[in-house]
C-alpha positions as a Markdown table, in Angstrom:
| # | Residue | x | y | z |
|---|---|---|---|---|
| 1 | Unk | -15.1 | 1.6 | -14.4 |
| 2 | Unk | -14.9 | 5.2 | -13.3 |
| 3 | Unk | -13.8 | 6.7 | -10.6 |
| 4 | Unk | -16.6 | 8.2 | -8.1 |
| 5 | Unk | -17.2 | 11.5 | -9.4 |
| 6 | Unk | -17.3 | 13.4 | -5.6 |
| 7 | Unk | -15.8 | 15.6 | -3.2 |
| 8 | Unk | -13.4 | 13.2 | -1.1 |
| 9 | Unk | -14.1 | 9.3 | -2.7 |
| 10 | Unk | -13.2 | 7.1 | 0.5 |
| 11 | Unk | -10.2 | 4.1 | 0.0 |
| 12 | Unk | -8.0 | 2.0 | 1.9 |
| 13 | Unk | -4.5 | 2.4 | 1.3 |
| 14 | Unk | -4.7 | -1.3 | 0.8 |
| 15 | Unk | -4.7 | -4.5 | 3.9 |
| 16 | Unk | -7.6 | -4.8 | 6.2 |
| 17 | Unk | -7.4 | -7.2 | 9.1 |
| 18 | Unk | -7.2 | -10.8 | 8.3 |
| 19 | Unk | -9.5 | -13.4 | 10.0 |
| 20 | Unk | -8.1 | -15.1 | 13.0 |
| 21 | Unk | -9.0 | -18.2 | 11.4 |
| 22 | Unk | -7.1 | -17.9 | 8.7 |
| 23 | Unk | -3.9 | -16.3 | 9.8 |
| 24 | Unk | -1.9 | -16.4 | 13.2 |
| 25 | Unk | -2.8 | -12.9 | 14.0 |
| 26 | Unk | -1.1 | -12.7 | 17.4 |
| 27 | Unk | 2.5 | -14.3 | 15.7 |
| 28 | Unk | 1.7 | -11.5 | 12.8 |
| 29 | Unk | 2.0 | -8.9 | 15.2 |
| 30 | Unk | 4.8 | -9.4 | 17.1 |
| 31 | Unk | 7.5 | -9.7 | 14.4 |
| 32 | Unk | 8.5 | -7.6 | 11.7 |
| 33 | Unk | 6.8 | -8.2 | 8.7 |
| 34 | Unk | 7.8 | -11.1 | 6.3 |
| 35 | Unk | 9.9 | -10.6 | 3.5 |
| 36 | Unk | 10.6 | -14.0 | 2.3 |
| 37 | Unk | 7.2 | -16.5 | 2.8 |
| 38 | Unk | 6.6 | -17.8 | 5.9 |
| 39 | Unk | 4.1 | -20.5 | 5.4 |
| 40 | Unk | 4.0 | -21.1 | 8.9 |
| 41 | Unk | 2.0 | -18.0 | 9.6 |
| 42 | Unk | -1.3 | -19.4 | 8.5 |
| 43 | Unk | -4.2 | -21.4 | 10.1 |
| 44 | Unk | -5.1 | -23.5 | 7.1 |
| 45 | Unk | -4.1 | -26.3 | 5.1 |
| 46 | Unk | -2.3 | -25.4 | 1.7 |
| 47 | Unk | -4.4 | -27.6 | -0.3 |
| 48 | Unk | -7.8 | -25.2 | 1.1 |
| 49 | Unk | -5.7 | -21.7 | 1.7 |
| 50 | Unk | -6.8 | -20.0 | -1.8 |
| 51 | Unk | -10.6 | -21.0 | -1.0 |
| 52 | Unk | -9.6 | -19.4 | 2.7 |
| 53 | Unk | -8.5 | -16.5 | 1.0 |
| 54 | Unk | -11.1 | -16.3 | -1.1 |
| 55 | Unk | -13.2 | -16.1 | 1.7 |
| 56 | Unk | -11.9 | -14.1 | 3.8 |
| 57 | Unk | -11.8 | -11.5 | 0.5 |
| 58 | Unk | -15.5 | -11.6 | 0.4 |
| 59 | Unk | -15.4 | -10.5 | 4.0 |
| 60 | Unk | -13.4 | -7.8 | 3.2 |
| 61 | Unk | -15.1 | -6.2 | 0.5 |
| 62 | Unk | -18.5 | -6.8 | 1.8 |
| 63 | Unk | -17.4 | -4.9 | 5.5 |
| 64 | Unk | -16.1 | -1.9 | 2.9 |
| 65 | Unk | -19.2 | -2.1 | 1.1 |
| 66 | Unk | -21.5 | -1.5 | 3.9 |
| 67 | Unk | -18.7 | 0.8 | 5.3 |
| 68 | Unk | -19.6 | 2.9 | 2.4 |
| 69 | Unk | -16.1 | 2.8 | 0.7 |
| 70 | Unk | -15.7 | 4.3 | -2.6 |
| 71 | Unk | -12.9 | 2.8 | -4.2 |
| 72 | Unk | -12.2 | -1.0 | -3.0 |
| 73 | Unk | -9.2 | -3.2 | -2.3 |
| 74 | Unk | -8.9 | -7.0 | -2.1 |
| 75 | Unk | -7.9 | -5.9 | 1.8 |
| 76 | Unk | -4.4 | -8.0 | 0.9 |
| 77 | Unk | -5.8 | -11.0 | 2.5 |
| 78 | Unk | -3.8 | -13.0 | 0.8 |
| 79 | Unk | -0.5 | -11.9 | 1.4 |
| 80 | Unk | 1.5 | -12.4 | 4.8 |
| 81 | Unk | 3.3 | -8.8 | 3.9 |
| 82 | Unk | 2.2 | -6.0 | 1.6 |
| 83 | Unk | 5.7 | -7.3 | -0.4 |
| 84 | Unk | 7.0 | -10.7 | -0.1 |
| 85 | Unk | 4.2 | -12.4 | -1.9 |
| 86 | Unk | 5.0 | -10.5 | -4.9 |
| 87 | Unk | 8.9 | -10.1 | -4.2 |
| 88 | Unk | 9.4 | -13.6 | -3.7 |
| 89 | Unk | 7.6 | -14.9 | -7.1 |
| 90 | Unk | 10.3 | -13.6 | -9.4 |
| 91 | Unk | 12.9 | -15.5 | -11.0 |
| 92 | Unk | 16.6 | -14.3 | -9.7 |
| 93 | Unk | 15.6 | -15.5 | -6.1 |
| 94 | Unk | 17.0 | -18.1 | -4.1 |
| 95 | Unk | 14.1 | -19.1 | -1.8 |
| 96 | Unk | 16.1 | -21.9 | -0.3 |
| 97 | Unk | 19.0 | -20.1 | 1.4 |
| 98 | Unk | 17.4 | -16.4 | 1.7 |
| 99 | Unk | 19.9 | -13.3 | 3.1 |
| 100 | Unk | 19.7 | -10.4 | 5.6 |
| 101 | Unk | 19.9 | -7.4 | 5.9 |
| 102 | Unk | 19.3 | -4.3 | 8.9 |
| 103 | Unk | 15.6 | -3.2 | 8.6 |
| 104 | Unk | 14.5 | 0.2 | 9.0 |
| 105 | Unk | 13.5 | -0.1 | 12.2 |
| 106 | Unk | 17.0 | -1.5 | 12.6 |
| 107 | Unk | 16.5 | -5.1 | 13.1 |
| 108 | Unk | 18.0 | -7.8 | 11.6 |
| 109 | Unk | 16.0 | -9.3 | 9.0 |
| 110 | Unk | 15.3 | -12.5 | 7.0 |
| 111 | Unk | 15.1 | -11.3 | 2.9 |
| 112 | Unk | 15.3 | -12.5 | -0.3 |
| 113 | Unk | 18.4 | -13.7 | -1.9 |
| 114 | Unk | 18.9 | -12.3 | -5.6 |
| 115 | Unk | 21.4 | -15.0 | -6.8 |
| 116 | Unk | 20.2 | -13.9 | -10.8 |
| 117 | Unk | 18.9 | -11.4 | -13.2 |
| 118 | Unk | 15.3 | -10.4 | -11.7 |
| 119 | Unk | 12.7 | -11.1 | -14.1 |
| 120 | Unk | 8.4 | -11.7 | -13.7 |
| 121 | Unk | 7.8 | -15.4 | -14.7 |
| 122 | Unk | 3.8 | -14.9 | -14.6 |
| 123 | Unk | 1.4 | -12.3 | -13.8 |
| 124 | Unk | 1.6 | -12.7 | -9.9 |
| 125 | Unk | -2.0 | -10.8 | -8.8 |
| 126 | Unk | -4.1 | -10.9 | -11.9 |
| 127 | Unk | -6.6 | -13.4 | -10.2 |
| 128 | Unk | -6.7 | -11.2 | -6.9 |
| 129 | Unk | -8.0 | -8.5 | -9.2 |
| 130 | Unk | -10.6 | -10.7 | -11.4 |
| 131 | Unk | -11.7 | -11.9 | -8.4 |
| 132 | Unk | -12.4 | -8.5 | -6.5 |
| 133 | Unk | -13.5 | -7.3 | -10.1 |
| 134 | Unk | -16.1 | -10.3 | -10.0 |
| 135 | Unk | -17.6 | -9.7 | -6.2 |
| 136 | Unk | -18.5 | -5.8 | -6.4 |
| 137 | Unk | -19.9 | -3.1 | -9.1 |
| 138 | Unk | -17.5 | -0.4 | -7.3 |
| 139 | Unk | -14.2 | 0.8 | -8.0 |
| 140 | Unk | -11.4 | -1.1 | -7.3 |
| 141 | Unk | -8.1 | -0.8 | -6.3 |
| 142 | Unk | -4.5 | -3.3 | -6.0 |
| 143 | Unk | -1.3 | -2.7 | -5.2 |
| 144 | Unk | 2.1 | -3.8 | -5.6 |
| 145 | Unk | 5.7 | -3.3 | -3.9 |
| 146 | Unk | 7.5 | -0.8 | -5.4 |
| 147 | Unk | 10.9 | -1.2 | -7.1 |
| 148 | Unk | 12.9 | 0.8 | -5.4 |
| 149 | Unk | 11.5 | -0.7 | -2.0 |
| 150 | Unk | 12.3 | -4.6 | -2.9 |
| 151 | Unk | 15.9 | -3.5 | -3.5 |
| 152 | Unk | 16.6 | -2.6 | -0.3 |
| 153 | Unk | 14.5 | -5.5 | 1.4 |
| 154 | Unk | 16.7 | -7.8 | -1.0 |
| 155 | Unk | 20.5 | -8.9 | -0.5 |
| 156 | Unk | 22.1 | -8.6 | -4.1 |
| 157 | Unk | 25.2 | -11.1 | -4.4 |
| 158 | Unk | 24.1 | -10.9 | -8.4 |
| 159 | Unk | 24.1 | -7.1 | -9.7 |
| 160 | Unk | 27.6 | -5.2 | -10.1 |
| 161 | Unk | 25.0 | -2.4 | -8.5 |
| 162 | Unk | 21.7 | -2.6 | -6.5 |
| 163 | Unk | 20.5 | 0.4 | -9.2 |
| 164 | Unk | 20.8 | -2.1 | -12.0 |
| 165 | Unk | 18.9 | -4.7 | -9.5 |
| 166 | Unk | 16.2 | -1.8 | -9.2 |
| 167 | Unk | 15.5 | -1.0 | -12.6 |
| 168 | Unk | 15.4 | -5.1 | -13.5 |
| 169 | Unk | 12.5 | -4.9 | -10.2 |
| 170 | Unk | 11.0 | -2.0 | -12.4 |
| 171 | Unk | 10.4 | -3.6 | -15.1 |
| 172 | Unk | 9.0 | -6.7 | -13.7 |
| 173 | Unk | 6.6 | -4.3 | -11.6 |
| 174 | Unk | 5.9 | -2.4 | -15.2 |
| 175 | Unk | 5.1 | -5.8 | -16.7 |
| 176 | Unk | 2.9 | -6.6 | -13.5 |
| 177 | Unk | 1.0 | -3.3 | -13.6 |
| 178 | Unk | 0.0 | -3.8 | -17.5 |
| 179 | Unk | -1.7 | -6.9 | -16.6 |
| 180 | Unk | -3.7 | -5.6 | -13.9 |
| 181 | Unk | -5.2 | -3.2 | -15.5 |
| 182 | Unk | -5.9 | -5.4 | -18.4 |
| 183 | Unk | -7.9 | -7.6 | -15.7 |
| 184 | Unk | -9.7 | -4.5 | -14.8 |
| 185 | Unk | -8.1 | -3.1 | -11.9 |
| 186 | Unk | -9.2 | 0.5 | -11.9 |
| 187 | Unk | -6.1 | 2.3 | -9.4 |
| 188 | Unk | -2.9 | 0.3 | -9.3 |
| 189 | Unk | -0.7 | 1.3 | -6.4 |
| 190 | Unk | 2.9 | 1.2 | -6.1 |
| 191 | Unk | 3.9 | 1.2 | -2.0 |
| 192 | Unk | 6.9 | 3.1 | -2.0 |
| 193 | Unk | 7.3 | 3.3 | 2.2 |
| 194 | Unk | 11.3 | 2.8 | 1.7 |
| 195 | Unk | 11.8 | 6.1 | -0.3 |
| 196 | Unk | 10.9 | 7.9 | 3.0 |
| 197 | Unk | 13.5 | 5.8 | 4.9 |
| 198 | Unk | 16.4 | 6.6 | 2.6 |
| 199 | Unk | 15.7 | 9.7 | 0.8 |
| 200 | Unk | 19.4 | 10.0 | -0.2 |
| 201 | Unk | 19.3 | 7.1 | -2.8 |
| 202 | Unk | 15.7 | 7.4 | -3.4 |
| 203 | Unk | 16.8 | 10.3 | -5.1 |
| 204 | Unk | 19.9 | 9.2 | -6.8 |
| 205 | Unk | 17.6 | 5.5 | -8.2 |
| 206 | Unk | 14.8 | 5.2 | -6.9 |
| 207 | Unk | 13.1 | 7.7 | -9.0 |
| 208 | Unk | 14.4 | 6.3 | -11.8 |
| 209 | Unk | 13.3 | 3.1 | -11.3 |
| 210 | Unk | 9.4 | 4.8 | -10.2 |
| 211 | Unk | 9.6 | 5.8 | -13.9 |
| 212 | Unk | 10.1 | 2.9 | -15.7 |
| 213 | Unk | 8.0 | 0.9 | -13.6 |
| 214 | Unk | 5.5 | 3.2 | -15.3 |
| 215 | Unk | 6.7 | 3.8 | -18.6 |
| 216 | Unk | 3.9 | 3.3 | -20.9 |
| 217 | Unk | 1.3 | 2.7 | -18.2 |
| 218 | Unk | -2.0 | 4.4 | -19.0 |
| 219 | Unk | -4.7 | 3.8 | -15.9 |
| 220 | Unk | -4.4 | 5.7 | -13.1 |
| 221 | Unk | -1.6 | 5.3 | -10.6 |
| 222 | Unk | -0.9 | 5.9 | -7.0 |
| 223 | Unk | 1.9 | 5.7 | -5.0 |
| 224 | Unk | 1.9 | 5.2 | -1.2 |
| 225 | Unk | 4.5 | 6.8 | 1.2 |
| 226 | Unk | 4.6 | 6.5 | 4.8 |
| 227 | Unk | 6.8 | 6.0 | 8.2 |
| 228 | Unk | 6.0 | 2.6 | 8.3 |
| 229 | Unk | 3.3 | 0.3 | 10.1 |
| 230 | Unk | 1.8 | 2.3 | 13.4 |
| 231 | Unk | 2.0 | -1.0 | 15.1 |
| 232 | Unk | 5.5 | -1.4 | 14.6 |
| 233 | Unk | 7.3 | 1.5 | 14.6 |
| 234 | Unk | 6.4 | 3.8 | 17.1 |
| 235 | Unk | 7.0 | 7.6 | 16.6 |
| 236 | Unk | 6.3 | 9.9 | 13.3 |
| 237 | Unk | 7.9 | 13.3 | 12.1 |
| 238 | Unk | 5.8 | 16.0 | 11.3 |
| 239 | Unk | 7.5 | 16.4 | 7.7 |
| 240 | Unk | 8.4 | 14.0 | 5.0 |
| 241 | Unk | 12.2 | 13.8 | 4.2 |
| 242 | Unk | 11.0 | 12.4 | 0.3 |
| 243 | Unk | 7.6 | 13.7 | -0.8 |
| 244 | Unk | 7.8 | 16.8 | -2.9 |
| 245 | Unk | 10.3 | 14.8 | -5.1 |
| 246 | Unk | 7.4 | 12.8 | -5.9 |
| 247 | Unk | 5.7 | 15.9 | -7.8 |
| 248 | Unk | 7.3 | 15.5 | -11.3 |
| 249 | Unk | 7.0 | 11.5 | -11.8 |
| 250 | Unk | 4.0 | 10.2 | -13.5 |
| 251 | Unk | 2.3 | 8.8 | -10.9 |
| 252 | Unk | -1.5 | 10.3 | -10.5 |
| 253 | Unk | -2.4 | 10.1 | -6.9 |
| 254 | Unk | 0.3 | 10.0 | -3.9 |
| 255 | Unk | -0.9 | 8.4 | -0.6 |
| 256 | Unk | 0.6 | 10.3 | 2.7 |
| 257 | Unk | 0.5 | 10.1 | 6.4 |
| 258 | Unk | -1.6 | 13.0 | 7.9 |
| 259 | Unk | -3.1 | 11.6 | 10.9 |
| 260 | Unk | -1.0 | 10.4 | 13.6 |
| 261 | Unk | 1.6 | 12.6 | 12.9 |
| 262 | Unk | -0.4 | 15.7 | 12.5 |
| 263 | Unk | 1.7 | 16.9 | 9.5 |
| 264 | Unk | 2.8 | 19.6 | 8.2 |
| 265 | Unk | 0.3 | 20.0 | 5.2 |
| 266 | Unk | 1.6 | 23.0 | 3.8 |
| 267 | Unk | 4.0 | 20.3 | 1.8 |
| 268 | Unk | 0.6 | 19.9 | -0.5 |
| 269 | Unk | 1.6 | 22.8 | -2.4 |
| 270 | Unk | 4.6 | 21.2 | -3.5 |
| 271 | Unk | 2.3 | 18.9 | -5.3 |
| 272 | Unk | 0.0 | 20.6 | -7.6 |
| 273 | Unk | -0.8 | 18.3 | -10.1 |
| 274 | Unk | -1.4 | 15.5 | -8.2 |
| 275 | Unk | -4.5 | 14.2 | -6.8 |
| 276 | Unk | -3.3 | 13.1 | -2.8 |
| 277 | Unk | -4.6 | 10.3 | -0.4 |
| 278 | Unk | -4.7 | 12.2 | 2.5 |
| 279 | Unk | -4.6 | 9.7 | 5.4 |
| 280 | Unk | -7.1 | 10.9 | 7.9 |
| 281 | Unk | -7.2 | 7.1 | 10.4 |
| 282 | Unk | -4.7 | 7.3 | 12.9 |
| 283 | Unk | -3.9 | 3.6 | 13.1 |
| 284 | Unk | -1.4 | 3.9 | 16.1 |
| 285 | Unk | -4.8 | 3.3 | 18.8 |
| 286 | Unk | -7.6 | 1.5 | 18.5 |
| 287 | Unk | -9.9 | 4.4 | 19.4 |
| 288 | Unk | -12.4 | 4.8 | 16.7 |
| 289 | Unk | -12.3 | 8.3 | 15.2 |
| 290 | Unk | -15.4 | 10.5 | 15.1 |
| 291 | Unk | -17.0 | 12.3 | 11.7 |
| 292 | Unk | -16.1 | 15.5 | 12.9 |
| 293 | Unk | -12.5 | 14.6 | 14.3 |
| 294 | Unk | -11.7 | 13.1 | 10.1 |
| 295 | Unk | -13.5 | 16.2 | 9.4 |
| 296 | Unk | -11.0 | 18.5 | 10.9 |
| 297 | Unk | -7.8 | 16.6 | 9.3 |
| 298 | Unk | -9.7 | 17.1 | 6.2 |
| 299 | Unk | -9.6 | 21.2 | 6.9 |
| 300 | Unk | -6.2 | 21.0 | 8.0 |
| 301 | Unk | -5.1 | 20.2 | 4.2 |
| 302 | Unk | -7.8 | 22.7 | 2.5 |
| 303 | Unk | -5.4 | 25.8 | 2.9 |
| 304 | Unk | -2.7 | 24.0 | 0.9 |
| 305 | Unk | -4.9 | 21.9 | -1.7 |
| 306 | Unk | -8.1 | 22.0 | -3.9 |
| 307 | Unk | -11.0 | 19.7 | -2.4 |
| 308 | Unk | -11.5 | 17.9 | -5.6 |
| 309 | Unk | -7.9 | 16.7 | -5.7 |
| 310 | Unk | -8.3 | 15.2 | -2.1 |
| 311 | Unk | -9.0 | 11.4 | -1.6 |
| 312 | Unk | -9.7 | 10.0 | 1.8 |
| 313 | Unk | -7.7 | 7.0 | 3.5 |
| 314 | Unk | -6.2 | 5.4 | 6.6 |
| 315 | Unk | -2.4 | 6.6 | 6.8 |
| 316 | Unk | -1.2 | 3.3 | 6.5 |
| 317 | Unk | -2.9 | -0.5 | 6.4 |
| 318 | Unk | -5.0 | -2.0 | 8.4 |
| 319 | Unk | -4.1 | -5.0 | 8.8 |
| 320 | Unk | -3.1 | -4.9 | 12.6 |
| 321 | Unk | -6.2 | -3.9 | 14.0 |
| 322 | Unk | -9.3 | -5.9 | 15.3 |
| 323 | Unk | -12.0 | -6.2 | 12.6 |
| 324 | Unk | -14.3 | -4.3 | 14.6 |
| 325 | Unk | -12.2 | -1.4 | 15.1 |
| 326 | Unk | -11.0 | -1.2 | 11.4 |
| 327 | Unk | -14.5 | -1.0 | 10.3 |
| 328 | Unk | -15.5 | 1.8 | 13.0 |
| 329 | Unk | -12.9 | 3.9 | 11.5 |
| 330 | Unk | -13.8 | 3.0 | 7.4 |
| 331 | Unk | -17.2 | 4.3 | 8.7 |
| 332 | Unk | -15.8 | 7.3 | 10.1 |
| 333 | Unk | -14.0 | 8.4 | 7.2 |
| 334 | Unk | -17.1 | 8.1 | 5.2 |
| 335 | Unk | -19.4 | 10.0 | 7.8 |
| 336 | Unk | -16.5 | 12.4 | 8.0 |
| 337 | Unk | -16.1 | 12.8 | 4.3 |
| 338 | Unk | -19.9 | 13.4 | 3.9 |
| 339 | Unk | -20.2 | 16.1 | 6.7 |
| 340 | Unk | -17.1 | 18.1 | 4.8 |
| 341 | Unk | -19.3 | 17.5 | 1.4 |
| 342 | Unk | -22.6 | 19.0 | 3.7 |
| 343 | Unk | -20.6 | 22.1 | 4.6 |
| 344 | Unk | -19.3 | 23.3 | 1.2 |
């Protein structure tokens, strides 16, 4: 399907809230987000959690719909992180004894073992996609963890190197991507939020593995960046230590925080050939944003980039508000992005 053909199309950078009845929502929120799976985390038997899911998908794309939303995500309702579901399906992993490793928030968390070479056994998200495929005529969008990210939420006692882990990550992720797209995913989206923790070795691998996560991949990629979850980590620069490095990979679209940490957006120029998520949804308060406050964060970027390469989002997920308040601000960006497309 193509992509809306309009000043500012309207996305989610990927989760929505989850239903209460379907996931311990309270537990969710106060602890760092899984990396290995914690079963434990949801409300409903295993032998009825992919109808729950399935469910509680339907919810999700029909709240963007009548939102107005443009270009439409599964809302990762059936994930307990944006990473381990993916992370912890590969062969190379010992899910029995996992390891640990210092966060980037600095706590000490519980993370896959790699014990073997890292390799995709099956397509891993190919029925989210035929599923959100099946349940609305809009664009639609997935996403996956990037490569360079699962390395470092990993502990390698495998790999002479954790580069050599990355690029086996890479190519599993390359392998995953080709199938999505083949199911009729329309944006793939590679979350990359590690790459701005450790800009050192995101520039000496991680770039490297970006690339052959895409080599060969035709549809239209994104790749999202940020400080991690508002909910979590409290506190955002007003410049990105790894963005601009971003500008000469071949990923199409690059999702950034804008909002919350009113940034800098003069670092647009750095990126001239690439269509940017601007995040415009401060997700750090529950304080529904008006038209004309997205409005302005919209103008804030305009100096420093071309309307028509600008895409709307929240700066990170959603999945840590209430409903109620996730769909207040979808509708805002919407409103916002149609009283921008009024004044030009």
């Amino acid at each position: 399907m193509a992509l809306p053909n309009k000043l500012f199309p309207v996305t989610l950078v990927g989760s929505y809230p989850q239903p209460d009845w379907l996931i311990d929502r309270h537990k969710l929120g106060h602890q760092m987000p899984p990396r290995v799976r914690e079963q434990a985390l949801w409300r409903v038997a295993p032998e009825f959690l992919e109808q729950a899911q399935d469910d509680a998908t339907l919810l999700a794309i029909r709240d963007q719909e009548r939102a107005g939303v443009d270009i439409l995500s599964d809302g990762e309702m059936r994930r307990e992180s944006y990473s381990n579901r993916f992370a912890t399906a590969l062969d190379g992993i010992d899910l029995d004894k996992p390891g640990e490793i210092i966060s980037r928030s600095g706590n000490r968390v519980t993370v896959p073992r790699v014990v073997g070479k890292i390799r995709r056994k099956h397509p891993v998200q190919v029925r989210d996609v035929q599923f959100l495929r099946a349940n609305t005529d809009r664009a639609i969008k997935i996403t996956v963890p990037g490569p360079f990210t699962m390395s470092r939420q990993a502990q390698n006692i495998f790999y002479g190197t954790v580069e050599e882990m990355a690029m086996d990550y890479a190519a599993a992720v390359n392998e995953e991507i080709r199938d999505l797209f083949a199911a009729g995913a329309d944006v793939v989206q590679i979350d990359e939020p590690w790459m701005e923790a450790n800009p050192d070795l995101a520039r000496q691998y991680g770039l490297m593995a970006l690339r052959r996560a895409l080599e060969d991949v035709t549809g239209t990629t994104a790749l999202h960046i940020c400080f991690g979850y508002a909910a979590l980590v409290s506190g955002r620069p007003a410049r990105y230590s790894f963005l601009e490095e971003l500008a000469d990979t071949p990923v199409k679209q690059i999702s950034i925080e804008t909002a919350q940490s009113s940034l800098d957006c003069s670092v647009l120029q750095k990126l001239p050939d690439k269509t940017v998520m601007l995040g415009v949804i401060d997700l750090s308060t529950h304080q529904v944003e008006t038209a004309e406050i997205v409005a302005g964060r919209i103008r804030r970027a305009l100096p420093y980039i071309a309307p028509k390469q600008l895409y709307l989002a929240p700066d990170c997920g959603m999945k840590y508000l209430p409903r109620e308040v996730a769909f207040g601000k979808l509708k805002a960006m919407v409103d916002g992005a149609a009283l921008m497309r009024s004044l030009m």
